[in-house]
N, C-alpha and C positions, 0 to 999 in steps of 0.2 A: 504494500500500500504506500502512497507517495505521501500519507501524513502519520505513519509510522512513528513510534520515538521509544527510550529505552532502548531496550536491549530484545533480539529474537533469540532463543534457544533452540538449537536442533541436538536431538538426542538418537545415535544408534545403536542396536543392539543385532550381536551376533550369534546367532545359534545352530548348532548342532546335532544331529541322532548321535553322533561318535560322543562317546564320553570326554570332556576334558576336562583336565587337573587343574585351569584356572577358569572355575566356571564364568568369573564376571568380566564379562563381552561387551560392556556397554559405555558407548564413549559420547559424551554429554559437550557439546560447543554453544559457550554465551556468547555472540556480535552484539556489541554496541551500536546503535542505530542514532544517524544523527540526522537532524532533519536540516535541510538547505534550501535555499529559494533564489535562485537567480531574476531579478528584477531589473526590467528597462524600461525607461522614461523617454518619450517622445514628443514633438511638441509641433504643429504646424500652425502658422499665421492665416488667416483666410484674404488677407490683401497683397498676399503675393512678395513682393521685395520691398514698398516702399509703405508707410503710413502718411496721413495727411492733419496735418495738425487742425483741431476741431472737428475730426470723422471717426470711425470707430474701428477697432482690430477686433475681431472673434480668434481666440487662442483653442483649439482642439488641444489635449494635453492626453496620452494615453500611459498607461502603466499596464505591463504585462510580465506575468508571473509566466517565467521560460524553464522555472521548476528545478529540481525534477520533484520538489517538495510542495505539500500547502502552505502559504506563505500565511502568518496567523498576524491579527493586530496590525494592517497595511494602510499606510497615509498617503494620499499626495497632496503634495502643500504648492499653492501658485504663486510668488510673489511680483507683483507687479511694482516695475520703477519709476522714480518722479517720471513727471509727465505723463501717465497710465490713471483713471479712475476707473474703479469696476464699476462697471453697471447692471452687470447680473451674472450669474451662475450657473450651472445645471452640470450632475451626472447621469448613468448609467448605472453604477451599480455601487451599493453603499450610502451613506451619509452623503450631503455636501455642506460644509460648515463657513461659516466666514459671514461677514457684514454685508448687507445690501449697497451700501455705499462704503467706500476704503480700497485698499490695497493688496489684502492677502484673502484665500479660500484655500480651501482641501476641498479633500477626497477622503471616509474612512471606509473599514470593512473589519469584520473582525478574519476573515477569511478569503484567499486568493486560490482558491485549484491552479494545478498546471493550466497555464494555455489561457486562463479567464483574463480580462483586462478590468481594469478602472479607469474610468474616463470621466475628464471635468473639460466645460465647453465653458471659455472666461471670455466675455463680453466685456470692454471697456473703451472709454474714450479717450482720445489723445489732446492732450492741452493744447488750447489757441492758441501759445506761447512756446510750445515746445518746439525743438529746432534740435537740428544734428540727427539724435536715435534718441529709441524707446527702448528700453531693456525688458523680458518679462522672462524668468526663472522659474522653472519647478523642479519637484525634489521628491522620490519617491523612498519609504522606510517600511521597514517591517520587524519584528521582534525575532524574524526567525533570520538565525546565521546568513551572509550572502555573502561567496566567494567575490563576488567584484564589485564592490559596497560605494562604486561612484554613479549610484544612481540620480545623477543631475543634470539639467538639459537646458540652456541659455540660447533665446532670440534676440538678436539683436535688429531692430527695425528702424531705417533710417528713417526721417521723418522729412515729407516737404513741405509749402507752406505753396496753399492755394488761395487767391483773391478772385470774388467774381464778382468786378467792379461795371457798375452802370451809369451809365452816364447821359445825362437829359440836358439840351439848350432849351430856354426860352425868351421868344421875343417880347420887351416892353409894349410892341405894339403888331397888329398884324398887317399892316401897310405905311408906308414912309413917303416923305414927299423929296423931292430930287434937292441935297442940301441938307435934307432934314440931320437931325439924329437919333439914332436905335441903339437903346442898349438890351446886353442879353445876361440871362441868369444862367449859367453852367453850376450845373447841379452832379457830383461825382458820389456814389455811394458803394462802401464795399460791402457784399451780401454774404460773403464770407467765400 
């Protein structure tokens, strides 16, 4: 069984019609049994290479127990960097913990099987002000041993900065006389 733990005992015994002088034939093996869980963290952006400062990133974030153990008491934690607000949340399987509004969310479960995943789906908006990148980190744990214990997975998302500015003239008047003079009112607004 792949959530095994302790020790198995196999016990054999040897026997005879022929009479033998050392009757006890029986040879008794204790294995120690230790349970392991290989875990990997995955992370994709839903906007591709670039974010848009004042638009939104969806972070897909998966955890997958690669075994060969059940992985017991498994987290994944999102943390999102300045310029990142969450806006909402959602998994798949387990808990999802974390504030409606801020910066950090999980994933729990008290159990992973081989092969099952965790999944948190992080909705957040990128500051009108944020410029360069956007960082967003998670981070997958469990209680049970894991040979390659760097389960952590960093996006880094540059950020550009879009203006959809419009722009209206108006005349003081809607006919002029040859001489005359017309003044106009340019009117520039950025819609974001």
């Amino acid at each position: 069984s792949n959530s095994a733990s302790g020790s198995v005992t196999n016990t054999a015994v040897g026997t005879s019609t022929t009479p033998d002088p050392t009757p006890t034939n029986t040879v008794t093996v204790v294995v120690p049994v230790a349970s392991v869980a290989d875990l990997t963290v995955t992370m994709v952006a839903s906007n591709g290479n670039t974010g848009t400062a004042g638009g939104t990133i969806s972070y897909t974030v998966t955890l997958v127990n690669l075994g060969p153990s059940t992985a017991q008491n498994v987290t994944l934690t999102d943390i999102l960097s300045a310029g990142l607000s969450l806006v909402s949340s959602s998994g798949n399987n387990g808990t999802v913990t974390g504030a409606a509004v801020g910066g950090t969310v999980g994933a729990t479960t008290t159990s992973l099987a081989l092969g099952q995943t965790l999944t948190l789906i992080v909705n957040a908006t990128v500051s009108n002000s944020a410029s360069g990148s956007v960082t967003n980190t998670a981070a997958g744990t469990s209680t049970t041993p894991d040979n390659t214990p760097s389960n952590t997975v960093t996006v880094v998302t540059p950020v550009a900065s879009v203006a959809d500015l419009t722009l209206t003239k108006v005349a003081s008047s809607s006919s002029v006389t040859a001489g005359g003079t017309v003044s106009y009112t340019v009117t520039l607004v950025n819609l974001g």
